[in-house]
C-alpha positions, 0 to 999 in steps of 0.5 A: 213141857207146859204142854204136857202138864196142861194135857195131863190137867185135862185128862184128871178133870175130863176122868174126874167128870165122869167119875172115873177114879184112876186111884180105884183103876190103878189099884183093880186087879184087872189095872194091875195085870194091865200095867204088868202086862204093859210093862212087860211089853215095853220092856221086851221092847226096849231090850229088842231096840236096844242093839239099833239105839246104841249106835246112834248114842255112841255116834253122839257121844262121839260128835259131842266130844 
């Protein structure tokens, strides 16, 4: 988890030095559609996935119980 703050730290002050506000990019209409789309596409994803993962978290809950 320190790992991922610690990355994410990097990644603000890596964007920061070449002067790329992600607050501009987030609120672009071009870094709209592209969290819509992305979104969209991870949701597609986890209804697709659905089916294989449920299995495997029943069998889970099963062997935890």
């Amino acid at each position: 988890m320190l790992s991922l703050i610690f990355w994410a730290f990097i990644l603000v002050l890596g964007l920061s030095y070449f002067g790329i506000s992600v607050e501009a990019i987030l609120n672009s209409p071009t870094g709209q559609q592209n969290i819509a789309y992305i979104s969209h596409l991870l949701s597609d994803a986890w209804v697709w996935l659905q089916p294989y993962i449920q299995p495997a978290i029943t069998a889970l809950k099963s062997f935890k119980s």
